[in-house]
DRENKOLSE-39380 format. One record per residue (C-alpha): residue number from 1; z, y, x; residue in one letter. Coordinates in pm, 1 decimal, decimal comma. Layout:
  num         z         y         x  residu
  NUM         Z         Y         X       A
...
***
This chain:
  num         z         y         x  residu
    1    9769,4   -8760,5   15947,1       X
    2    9621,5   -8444,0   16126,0       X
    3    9291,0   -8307,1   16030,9       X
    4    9029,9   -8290,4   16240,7       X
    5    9034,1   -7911,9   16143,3       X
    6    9284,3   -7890,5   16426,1       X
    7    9084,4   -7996,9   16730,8       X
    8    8770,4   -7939,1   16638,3       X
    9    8555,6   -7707,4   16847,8       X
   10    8306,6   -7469,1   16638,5       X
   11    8031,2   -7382,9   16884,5       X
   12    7770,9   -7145,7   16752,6       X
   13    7448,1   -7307,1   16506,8       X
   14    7110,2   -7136,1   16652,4       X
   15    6915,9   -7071,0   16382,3       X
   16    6645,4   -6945,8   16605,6       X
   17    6597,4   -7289,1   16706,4       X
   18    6317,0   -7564,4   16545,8       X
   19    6616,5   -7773,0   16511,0       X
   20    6721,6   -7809,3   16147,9       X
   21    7093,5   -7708,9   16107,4       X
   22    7180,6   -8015,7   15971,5       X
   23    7063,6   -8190,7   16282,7       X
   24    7253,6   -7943,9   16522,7       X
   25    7584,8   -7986,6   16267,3       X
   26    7512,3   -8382,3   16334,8       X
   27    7528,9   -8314,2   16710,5       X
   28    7828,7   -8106,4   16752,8       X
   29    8040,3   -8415,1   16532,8       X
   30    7912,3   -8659,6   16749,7       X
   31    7976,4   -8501,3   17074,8       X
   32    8323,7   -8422,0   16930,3       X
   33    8333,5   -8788,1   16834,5       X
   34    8186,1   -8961,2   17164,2       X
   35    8401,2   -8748,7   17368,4       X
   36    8733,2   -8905,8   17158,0       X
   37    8842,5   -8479,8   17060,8       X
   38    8784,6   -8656,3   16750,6       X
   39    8897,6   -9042,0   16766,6       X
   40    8850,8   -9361,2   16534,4       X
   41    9076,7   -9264,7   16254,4       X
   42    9053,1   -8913,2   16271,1       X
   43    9031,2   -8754,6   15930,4       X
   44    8695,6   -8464,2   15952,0       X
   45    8730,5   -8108,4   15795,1       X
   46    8619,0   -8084,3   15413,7       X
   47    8254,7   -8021,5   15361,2       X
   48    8440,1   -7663,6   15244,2       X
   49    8593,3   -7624,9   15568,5       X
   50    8271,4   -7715,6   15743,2       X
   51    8077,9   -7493,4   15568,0       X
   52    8303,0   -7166,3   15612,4       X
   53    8352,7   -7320,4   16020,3       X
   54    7997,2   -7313,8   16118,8       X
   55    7825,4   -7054,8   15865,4       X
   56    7590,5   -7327,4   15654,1       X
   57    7547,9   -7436,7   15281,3       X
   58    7711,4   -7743,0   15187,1       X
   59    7376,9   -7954,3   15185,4       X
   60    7394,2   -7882,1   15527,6       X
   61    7724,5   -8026,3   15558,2       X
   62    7616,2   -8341,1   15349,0       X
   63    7320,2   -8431,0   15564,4       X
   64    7522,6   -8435,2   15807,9       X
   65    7793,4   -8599,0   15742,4       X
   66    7517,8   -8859,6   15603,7       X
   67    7356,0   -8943,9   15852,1       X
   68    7696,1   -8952,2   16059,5       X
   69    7777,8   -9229,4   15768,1       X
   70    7446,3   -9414,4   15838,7       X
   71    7500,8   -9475,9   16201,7       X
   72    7859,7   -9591,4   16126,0       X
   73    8017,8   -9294,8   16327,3       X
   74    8248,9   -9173,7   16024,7       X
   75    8323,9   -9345,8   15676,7       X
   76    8456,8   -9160,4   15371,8       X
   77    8749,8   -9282,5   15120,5       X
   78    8716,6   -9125,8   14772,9       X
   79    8954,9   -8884,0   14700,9       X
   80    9072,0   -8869,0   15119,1       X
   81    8783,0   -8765,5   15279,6       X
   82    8586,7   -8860,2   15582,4       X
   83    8710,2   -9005,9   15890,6       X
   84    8628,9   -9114,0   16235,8       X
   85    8502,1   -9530,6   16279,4       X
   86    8598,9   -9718,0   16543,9       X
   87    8333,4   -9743,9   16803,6       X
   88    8169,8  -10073,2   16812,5       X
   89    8195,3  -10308,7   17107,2       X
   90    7976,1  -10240,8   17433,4       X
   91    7697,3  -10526,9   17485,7       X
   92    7455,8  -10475,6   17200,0       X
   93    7147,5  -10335,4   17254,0       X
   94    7127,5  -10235,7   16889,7       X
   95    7148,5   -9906,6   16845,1       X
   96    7100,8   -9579,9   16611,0       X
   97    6791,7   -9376,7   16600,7       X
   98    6741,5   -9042,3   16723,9       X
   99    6355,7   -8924,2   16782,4       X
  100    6248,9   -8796,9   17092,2       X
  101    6169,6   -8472,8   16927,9       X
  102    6548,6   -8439,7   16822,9       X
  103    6663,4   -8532,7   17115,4       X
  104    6508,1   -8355,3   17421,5       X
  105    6498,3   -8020,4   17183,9       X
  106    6908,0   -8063,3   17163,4       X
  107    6903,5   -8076,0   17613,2       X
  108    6735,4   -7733,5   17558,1       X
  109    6358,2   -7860,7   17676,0       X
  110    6037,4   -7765,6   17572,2       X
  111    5872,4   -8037,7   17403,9       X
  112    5514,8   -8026,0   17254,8       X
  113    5284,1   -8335,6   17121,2       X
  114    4901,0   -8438,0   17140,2       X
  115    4820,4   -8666,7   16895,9       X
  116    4573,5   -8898,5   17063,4       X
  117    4527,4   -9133,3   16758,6       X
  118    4631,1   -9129,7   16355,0       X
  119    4476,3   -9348,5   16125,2       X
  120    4499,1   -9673,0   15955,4       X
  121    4447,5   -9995,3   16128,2       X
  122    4440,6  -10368,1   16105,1       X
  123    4762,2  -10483,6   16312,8       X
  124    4836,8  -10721,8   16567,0       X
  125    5028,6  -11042,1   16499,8       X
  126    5285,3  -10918,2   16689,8       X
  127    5320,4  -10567,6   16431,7       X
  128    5256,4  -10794,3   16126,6       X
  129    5556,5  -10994,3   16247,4       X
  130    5774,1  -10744,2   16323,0       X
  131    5683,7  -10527,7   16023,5       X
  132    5694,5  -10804,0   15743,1       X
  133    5342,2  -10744,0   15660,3       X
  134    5098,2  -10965,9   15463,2       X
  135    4783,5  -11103,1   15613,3       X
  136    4604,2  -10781,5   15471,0       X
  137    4806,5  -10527,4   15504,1       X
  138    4721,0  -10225,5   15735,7       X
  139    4931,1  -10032,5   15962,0       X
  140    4949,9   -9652,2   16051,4       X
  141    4879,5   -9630,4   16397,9       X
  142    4988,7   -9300,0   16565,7       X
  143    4908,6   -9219,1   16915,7       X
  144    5099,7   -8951,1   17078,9       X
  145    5168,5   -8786,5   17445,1       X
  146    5470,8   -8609,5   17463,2       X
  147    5482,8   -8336,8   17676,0       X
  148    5813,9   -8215,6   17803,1       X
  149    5867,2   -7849,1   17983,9       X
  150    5472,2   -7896,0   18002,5       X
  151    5511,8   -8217,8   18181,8       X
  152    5321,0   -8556,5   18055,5       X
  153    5626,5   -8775,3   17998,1       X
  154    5615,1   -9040,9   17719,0       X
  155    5281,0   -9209,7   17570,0       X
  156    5395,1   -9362,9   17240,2       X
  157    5187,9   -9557,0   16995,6       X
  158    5386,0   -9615,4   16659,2       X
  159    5347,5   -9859,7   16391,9       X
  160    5467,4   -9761,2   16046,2       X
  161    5427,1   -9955,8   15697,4       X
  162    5207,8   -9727,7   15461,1       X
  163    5387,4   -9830,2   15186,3       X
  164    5663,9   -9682,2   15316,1       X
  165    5488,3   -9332,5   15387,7       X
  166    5177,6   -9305,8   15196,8       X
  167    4965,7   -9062,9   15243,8       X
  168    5113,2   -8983,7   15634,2       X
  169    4746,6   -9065,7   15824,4       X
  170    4642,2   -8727,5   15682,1       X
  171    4928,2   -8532,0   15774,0       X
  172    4953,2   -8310,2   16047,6       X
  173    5206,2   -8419,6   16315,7       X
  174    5064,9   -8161,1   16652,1       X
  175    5387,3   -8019,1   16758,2       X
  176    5578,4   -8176,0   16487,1       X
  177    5902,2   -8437,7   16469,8       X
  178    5769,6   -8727,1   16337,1       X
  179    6130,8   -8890,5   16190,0       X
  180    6191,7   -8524,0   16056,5       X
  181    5835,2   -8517,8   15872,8       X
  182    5913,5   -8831,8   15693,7       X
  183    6307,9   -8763,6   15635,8       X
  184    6129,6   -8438,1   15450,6       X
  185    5860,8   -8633,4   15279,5       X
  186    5966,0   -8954,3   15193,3       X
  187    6376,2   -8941,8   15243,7       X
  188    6378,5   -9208,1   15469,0       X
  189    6633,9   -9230,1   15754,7       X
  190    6568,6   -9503,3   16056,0       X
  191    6937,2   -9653,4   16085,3       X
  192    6914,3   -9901,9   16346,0       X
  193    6659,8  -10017,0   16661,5       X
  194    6643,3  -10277,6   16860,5       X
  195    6449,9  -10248,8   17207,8       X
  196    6374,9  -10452,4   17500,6       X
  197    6304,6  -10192,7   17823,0       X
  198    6083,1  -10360,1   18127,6       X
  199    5922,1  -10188,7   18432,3       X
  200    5551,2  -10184,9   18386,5       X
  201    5225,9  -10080,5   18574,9       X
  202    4976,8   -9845,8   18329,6       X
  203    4609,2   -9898,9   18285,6       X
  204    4405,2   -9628,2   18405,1       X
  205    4367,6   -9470,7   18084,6       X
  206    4700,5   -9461,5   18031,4       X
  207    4804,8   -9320,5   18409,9       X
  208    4556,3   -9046,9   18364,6       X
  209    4661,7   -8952,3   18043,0       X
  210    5043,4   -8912,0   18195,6       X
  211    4876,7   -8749,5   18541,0       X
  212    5000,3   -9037,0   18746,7       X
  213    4890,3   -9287,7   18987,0       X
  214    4831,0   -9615,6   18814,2       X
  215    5014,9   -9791,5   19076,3       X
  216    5286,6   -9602,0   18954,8       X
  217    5576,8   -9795,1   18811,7       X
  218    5659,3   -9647,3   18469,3       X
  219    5938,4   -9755,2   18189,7       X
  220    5792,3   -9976,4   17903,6       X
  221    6027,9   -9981,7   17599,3       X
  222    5907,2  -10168,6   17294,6       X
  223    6115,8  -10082,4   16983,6       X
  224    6143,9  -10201,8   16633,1       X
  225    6343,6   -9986,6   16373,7       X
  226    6490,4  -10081,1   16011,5       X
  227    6617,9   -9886,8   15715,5       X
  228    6967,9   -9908,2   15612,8       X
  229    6856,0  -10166,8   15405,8       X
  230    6712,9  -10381,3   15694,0       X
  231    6393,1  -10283,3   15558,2       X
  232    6148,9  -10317,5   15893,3       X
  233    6063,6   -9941,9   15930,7       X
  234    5883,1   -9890,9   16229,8       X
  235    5786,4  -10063,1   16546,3       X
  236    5690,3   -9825,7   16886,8       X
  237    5542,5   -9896,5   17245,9       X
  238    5580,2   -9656,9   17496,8       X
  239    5522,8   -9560,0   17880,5       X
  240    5853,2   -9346,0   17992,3       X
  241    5791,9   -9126,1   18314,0       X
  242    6117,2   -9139,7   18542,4       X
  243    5969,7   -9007,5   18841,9       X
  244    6131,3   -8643,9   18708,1       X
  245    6329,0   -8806,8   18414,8       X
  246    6687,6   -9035,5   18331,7       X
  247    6635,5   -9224,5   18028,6       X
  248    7008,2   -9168,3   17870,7       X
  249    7071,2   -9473,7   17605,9       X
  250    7340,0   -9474,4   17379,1       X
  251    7398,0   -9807,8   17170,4       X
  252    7653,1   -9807,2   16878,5       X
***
């Protein structure tokens, strides 16, 4: 069997960018990957090769090549390495986690965040569901606007457990990735989401915080996110702009 050593393409890292290189290794493999240059089966470089390819440390390499493992894009054999999976089959709207940070920074845009709200709250029935929490648990509630090339975009309010990232409420998240923040604190890695998408009208609060009319039809996603573990990780409402904007969904 061929390496993947042999086709794959070894575009430069920027390490002027916020971008963490282990995020920018994770996209170059997965664009080699989605495009088929590297197909189901395909065995990767070694993390040596990797490393001496694209200029980084091997814990680069491996939180990489773990998080490639955690959305079921590559699988390793002991003693063989690590090679392409098979891609799973189209229809499921179940699919891996990327934050919206992450991903408009790796299309090149400017992206900066107001956070409109960060504190502990009781939650709805709906969160408690969704979230596996007990009659008296709280929530962290975070409240952001997303502005992208200086454009209001996305209004997101995110639920997370607090047992899962104590201590969060008082961190400051202006400016900030949120799913990098708690990879850094807490280790923790959203693996799958499951979202329902819907066209929606905003309240007037909401349409002038996103400089819009409010009879302005806007994209309403609702999302709920689990561990690897199925642990319930995270559940999100937001209001998309696409008067400027695609919203570009990969599942699988």
């Amino acid at each position: 069997m061929r390496s993947g050593a042999d086709v794959l393409d070894t575009p430069v890292l920027d390490r002027d960018e916020q971008i963490p290189l282990w995020i920018q290794l994770r996209l170059v493999l997965r664009r080699q990957i989605d495009s088929g240059t590297l197909p189901p089966g395909e065995r990767l470089p070694s993390e040596a090769d990797l490393c001496e390819r694209f200029n980084v440390s091997r814990t680069v390499v491996r939180e990489a090549l773990g998080q490639l493992v955690t959305e079921g894009r590559v699988y390793k054999i002991k003693g063989k390495g690590t090679f392409v999976a098979k891609r799973k089959s189209e229809g499921e709207f179940v699919g891996t986690t990327m934050g919206l940070w992450e991903e408009m920074k790796s299309k090149g845009r400017q992206v900066r965040t107001q956070v409109l709200e960060q504190r502990l709250d009781s939650p709805s029935e709906r969160i408690r569901v969704v979230l596996h929490l007990h009659e008296d648990d709280l929530v962290l509630h975070l409240r952001r606007l997303y502005l992208v090339d200086e454009v209001p975009t996305i209004l997101v309010s995110t639920y997370l457990p607090p047992a899962l990232v104590p201590g969060l409420e008082k961190a400051n998240l202006e400016n900030r990735s949120l799913y990098e923040t708690i990879r850094q604190r807490y280790g923790l890695v959203p693996f799958r989401a499951e979202r329902w998408i819907e066209a929606l009208l905003p309240s007037r609060e909401d349409a002038a915080l996103l400089d819009v009319s409010p009879r302005t039809p806007l994209l309403g996603i609702e999302s709920v996110a689990t561990l690897a573990n199925s642990t319930p990780f995270e559940y999100y409402t937001a209001l998309y702009r696409t008067d400027d904007a695609r919203l570009h969904i990969v599942t699988g």
